[in-house]
C-alpha positions as CSV (number, residue, x, y, z in Angstrom):
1,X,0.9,17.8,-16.5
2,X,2.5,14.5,-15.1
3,X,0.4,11.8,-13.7
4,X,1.1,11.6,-10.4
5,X,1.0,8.3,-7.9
6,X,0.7,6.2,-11.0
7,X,0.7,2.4,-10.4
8,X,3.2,0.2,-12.7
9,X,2.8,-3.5,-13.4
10,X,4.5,-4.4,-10.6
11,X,2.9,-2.6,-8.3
12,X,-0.4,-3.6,-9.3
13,X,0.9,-7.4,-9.4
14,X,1.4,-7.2,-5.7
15,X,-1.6,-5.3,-5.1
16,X,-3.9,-7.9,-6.6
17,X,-2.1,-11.3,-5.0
18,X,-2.6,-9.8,-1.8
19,X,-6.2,-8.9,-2.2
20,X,-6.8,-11.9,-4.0
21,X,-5.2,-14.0,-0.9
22,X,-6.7,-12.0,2.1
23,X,-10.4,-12.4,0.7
24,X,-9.7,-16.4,0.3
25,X,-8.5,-16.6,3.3
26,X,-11.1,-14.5,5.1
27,X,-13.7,-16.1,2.9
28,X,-14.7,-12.1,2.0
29,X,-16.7,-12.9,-1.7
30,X,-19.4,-10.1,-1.2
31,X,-19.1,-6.7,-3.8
32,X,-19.1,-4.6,-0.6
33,X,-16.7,-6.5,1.7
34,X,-14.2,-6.6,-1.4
35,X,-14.8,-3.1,-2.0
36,X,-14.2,-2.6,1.5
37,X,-10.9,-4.4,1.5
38,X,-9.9,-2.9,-1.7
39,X,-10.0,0.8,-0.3
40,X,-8.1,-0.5,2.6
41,X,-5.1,-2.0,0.5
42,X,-5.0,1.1,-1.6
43,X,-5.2,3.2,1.8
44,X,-2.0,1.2,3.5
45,X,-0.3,1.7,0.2
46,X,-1.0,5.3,-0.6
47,X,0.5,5.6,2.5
48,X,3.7,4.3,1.9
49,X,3.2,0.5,2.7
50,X,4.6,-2.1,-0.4
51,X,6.1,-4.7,1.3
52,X,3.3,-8.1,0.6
53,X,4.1,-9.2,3.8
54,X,3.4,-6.4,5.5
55,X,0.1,-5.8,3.7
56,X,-1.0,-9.1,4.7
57,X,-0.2,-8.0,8.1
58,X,-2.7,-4.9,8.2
59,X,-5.4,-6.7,6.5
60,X,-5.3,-9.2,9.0
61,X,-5.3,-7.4,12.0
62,X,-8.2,-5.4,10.6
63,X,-10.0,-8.3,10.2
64,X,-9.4,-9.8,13.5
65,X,-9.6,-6.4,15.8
66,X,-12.0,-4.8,13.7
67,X,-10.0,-1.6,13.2
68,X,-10.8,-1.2,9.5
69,X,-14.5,-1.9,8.1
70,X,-15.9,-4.4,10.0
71,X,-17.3,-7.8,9.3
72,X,-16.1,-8.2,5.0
73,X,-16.6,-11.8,5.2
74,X,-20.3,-12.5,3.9
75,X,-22.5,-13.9,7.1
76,X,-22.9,-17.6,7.0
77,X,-26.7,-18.4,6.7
């Protein structure tokens, strides 16, 4: 039985940079906001969304308009 939806190296590559990059920027550090963020990216991709840039561009807005999980970024104390 072939695995299917199986991520290659590239795939993963561009995966990664843009998580890495929208919890930087969003200053998301927190296991659960990253978790959060993670299920999203895999969500937007799953669902036929690969193009980086346009990645970045989901993330964003779900940070900003709170369409996604709400409030990753760790509170500031």
């Amino acid at each position: 039985m072939p695995f299917r939806n199986v991520l290659d190296a590239d795939d993963l590559a561009v995966l990664r940079e843009t998580f890495d990059d929208h919890c930087a920027r969003f200053g998301i550090t927190s296991k659960e906001g990253r978790a959060s963020v993670a299920a999203s990216l895999m969500v937007h991709y799953q669902n036929g969304v690969s193009n980086p840039t346009e990645l970045r561009r989901l993330l964003d807005a779900e940070e900003r308009f709170a369409t996604g999980p709400a409030m990753r970024a760790d509170p500031l104390i």
